[in-house]
C-alpha positions in Angstrom: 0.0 0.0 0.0 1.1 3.3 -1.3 1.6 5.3 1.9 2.6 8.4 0.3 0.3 8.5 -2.4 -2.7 7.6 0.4 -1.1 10.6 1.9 -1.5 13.0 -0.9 -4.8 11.7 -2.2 -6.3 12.5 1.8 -4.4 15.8 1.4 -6.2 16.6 -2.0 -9.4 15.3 -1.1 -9.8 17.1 1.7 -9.1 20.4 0.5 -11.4 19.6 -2.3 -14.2 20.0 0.7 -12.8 23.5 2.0 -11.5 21.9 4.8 -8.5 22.3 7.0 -6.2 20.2 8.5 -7.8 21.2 12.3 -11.1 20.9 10.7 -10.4 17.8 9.8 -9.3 16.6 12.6 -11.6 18.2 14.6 -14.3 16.0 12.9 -12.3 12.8 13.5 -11.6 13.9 17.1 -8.0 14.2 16.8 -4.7 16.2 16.7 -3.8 18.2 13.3 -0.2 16.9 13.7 -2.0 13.3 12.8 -3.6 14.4 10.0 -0.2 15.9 8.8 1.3 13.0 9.5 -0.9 11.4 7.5 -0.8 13.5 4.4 3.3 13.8 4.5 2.9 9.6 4.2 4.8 9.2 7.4 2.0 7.0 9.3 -1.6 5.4 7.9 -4.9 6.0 9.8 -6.0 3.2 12.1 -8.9 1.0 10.9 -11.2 2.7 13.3 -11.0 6.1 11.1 -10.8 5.1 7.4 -14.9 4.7 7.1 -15.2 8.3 8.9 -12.5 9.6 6.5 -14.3 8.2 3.8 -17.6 9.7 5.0 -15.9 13.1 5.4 -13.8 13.2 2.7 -16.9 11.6 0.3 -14.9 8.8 -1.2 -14.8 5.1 -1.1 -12.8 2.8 1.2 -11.8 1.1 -2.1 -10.7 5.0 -3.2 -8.8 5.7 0.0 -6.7 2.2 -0.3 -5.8 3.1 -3.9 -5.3 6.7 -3.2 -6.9 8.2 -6.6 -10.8 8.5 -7.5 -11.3 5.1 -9.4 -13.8 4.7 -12.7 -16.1 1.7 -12.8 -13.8 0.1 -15.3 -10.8 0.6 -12.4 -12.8 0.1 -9.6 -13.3 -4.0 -9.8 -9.4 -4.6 -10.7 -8.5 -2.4 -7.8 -10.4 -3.7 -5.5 -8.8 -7.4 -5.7 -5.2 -5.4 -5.9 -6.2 -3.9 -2.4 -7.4 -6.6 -0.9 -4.1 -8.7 -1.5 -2.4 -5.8 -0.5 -4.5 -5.6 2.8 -3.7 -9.3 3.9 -0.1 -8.8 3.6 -0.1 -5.6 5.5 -2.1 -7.6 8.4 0.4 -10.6 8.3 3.2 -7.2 9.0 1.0 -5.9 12.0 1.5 -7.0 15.6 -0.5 -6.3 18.5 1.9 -5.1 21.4 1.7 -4.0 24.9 3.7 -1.9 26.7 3.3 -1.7 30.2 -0.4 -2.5 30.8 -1.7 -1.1 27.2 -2.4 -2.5 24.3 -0.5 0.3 21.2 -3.0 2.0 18.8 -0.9 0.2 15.9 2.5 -1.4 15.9 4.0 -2.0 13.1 7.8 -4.0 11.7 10.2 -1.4 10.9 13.9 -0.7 10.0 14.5 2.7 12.0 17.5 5.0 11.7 19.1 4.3 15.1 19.4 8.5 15.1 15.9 9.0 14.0 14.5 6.3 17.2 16.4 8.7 19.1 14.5 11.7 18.2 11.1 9.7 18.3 11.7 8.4 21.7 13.4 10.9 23.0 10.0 13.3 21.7 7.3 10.5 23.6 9.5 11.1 26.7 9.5 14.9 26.9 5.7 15.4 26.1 3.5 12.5 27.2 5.5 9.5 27.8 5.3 9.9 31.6 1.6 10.3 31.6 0.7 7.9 28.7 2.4 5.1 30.0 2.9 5.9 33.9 6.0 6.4 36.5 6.9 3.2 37.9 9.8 3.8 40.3 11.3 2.2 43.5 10.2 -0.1 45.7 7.7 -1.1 42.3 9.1 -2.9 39.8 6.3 -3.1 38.0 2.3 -3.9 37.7 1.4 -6.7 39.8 5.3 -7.6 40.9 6.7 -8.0 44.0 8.5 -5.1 45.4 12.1 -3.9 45.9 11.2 -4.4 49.7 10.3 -7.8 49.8 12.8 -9.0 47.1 16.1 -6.8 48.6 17.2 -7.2 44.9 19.5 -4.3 45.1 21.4 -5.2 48.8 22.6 -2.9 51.6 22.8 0.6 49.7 24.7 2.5 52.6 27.6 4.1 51.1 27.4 2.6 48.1 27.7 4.7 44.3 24.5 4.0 42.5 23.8 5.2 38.6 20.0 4.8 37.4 19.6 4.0 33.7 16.6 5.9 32.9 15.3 8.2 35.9 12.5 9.4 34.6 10.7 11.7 37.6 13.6 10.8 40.0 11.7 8.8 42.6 13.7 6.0 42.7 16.9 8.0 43.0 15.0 9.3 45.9 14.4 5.3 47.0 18.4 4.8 46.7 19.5 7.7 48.8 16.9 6.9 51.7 18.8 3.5 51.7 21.6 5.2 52.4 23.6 5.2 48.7 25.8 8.4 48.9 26.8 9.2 45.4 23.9 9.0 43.1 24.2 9.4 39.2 20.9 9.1 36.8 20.5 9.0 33.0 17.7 9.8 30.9 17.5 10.5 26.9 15.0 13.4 27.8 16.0 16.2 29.1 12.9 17.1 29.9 13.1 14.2 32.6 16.1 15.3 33.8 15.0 18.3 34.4 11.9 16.6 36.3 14.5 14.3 38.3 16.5 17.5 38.9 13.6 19.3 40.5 12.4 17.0 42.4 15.3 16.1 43.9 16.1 19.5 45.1 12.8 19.6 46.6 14.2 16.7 48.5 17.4 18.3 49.5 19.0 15.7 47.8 22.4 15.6 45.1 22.6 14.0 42.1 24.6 14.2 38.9 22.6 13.9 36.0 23.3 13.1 32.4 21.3 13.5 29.5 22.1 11.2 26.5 21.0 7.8 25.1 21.9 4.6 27.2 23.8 3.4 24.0 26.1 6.1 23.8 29.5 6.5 25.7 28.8 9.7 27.2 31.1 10.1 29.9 30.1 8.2 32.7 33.8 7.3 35.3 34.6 3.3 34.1 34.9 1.1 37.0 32.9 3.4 39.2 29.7 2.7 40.3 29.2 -0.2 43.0 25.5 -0.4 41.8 23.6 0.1 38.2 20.3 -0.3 38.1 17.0 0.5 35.7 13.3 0.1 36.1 11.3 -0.1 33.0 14.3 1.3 31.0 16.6 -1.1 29.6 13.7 -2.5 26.8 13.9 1.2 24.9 17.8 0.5 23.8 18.2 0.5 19.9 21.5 -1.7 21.0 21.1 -4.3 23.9 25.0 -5.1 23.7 26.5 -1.8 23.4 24.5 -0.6 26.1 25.0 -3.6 28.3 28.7 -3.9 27.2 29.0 0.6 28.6 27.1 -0.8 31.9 29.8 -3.2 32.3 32.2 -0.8 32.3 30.9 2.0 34.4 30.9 -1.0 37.8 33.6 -2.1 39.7 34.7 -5.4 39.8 31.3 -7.5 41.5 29.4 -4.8 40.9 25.8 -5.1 40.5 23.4 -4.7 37.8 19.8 -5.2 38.7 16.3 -4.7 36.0 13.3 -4.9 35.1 10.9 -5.2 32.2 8.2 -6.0 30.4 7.9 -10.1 30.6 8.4 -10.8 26.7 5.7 -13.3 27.0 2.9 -10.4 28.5 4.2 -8.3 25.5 2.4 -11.5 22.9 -0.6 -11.7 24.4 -3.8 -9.7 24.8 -7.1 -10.0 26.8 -10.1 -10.5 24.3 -13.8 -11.7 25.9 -11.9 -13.2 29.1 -9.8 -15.0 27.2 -5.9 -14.8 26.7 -5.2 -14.1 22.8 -1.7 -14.6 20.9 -1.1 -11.0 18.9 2.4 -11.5 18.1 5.0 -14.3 17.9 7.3 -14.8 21.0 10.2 -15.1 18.6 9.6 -11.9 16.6 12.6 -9.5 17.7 12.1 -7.0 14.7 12.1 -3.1 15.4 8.8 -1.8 15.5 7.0 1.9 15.4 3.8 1.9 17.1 1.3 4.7 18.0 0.7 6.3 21.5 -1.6 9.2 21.5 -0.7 11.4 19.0 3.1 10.5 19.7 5.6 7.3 18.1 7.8 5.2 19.9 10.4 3.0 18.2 11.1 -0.2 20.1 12.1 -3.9 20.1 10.8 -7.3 21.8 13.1 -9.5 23.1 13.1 -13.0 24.2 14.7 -13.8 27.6 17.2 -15.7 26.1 18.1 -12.3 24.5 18.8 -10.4 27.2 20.6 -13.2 29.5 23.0 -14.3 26.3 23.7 -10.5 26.2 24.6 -10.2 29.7 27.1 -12.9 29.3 28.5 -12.0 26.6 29.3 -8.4 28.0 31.3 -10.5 31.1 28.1 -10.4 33.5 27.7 -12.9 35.5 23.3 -13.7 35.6 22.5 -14.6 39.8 19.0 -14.2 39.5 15.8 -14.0 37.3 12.8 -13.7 38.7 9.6 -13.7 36.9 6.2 -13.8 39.4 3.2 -12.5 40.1 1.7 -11.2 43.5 -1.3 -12.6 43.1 -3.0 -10.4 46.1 -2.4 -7.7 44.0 -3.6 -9.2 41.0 -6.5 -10.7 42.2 -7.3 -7.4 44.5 -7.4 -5.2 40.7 -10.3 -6.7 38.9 -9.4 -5.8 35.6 -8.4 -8.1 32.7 -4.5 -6.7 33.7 -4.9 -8.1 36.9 -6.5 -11.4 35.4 -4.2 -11.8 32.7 -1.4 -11.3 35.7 -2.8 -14.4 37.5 -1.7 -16.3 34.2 1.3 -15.6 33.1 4.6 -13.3 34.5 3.8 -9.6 33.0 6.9 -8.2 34.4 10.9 -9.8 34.6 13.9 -8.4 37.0 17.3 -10.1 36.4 20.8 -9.1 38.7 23.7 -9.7 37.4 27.1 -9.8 38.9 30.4 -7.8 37.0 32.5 -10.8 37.0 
């Protein structure tokens, strides 16, 4: 499917009806940078808009999939071309979750590392804390046990400590009431470092910040920190051994690495009528770009096996995973996140050892 033509054709349809691009969106109930989006060919309306398009825009659905006005004598041949096109589109598309929601759209791409940047690093300075949610110290996650039952991270007294990822700087906050005494943070926003920052001041508490991706070698002092750690960070790497390789480097010798993510397995399946439906293949690890909001994010799934054969092979040595559910919690939410939790691990922590 032509996504630049589609693009063009919704661009010249529209201001065939005297309409502009925040009129138009107005009418489909959302944001004028979609609607650009669309007509630039960088991104496809979902399903649920194309018949209201079509409505507004007074063409066909067979019209908007070919992107030109179609005679009678086209309309038959183009409709089978479409079709054909539509199937092989669906086989591309993969319902994911991040955290506990299911992404407007999510499909395979091949992202400029340097662009994935910019589109993550865009999600995190707008919306990405609100879309998605804060989880910081002692959660680990929805429906996990916590940092205080699970001691994870050890005696903290003393100890330097660099979070990957610090988001709202809460669980910077969580290290230094555990007595860590040199705490670091880094986040690709700096929109989030600026949140960390502030709130940490509020707190009367220090900490040197650094804003830059997790993949780049951006400074951080090499056999430095006693402690590294990341919650719900580590999955947004464009590099899993680059960025576990720098990690490496920046602890001392038995240093500690401890995070958690999304449970690969939670990230394939979806809750449909009560039951527990397959949207994606465990073993699918391509890059994707998926909708949130009016926003992008650019990520990849990863197997387990991914992330513990990466670990290794950066000179980590893998102590623990864990992968459970506290099922009070689960059981206490009533939703089908909380029911889904009961059935399979929606959340994984591993801590590694710098051997």
């Amino acid at each position: 499917m032509n996504q630049i033509k589609i693009g063009k054709f919704i661009a010249q349809m529209r201001k065939q009806q005297n309409l502009t691009q925040r009129e138009f969106a107005d009418f489909l109930g959302i944001s004028d940078k979609t609607v650009s989006k669309w007509e630039c060919g960088k991104g496809m309306p979902e399903l649920s808009f194309m018949q209201p398009i079509c409505k507004i825009l007074k063409i066909s659905l067979n019209e908007l999939f070919s992107g030109e006005i179609l005679t009678d004598a086209d309309y038959k041949r183009k409709a089978e071309e479409n079709m054909i096109t539509l199937v092989k589109e669906a086989e591309k598309i993969k319902k994911n979750i991040v955290g506990g929601r299911v992404l407007g759209y999510a499909n395979n791409a091949e992202p400029d590392i340097g662009e994935a940047h910019k589109t993550n690093t865009e999600f995190w300075s707008t919306i990405g804390s609100e879309f998605l949610g804060a989880t910081s110290l002692p959660d680990w996650g929805g429906f996990f046990p916590s940092e205080d039952k699970l001691n994870l991270l050890g005696d903290l007294s003393g100890k330097r400590v660099l979070e990957i990822g610090c988001g709202n700087g809460h669980s910077l906050k969580y290290a230094a009431d555990r007595g860590a005494d040199d705490l670091w943070g880094l986040d690709i926003s700096a929109n989030q470092i600026e949140r960390t920052r502030s709130f940490l001041e509020t707190q009367g508490i220090d900490a040197k910040l650094v804003c830059a991706p997790m993949e780049d070698d951006c400074g951080l002092p090499d056999n430095y920190f006693d402690l590294v750690y990341s919650v719900y960070g580590i999955g947004w790497t464009t590099d899993l051994d680059r960025t576990f390789k720098l990690i490496h480097s920046y602890l001392k010798k038995d240093g500690l690495f401890v995070f958690g993510w999304s449970h690969p397995i939670h990230k394939c399946v979806s809750v449909e009528n009560g039951k527990l439906i397959f949207g994606n293949s465990y073993f699918n690890e391509e890059p994707y770009r998926a909708g949130m909001s009016d926003k992008e994010i650019v990520m990849s799934n990863r197997m387990l096996s991914t992330y513990i054969n990466a670990l290794t092979d950066s000179g980590f040595i893998v102590e623990k995973l864990i992968e459970e559910t506290d099922r009070e919690k689960a059981m206490s939410a009533d939703n089908d996140f909380g029911r889904k939790a009961l059935m399979l691990p929606t959340v994984f922590v591993i801590k590694a050892r710098k051997s």
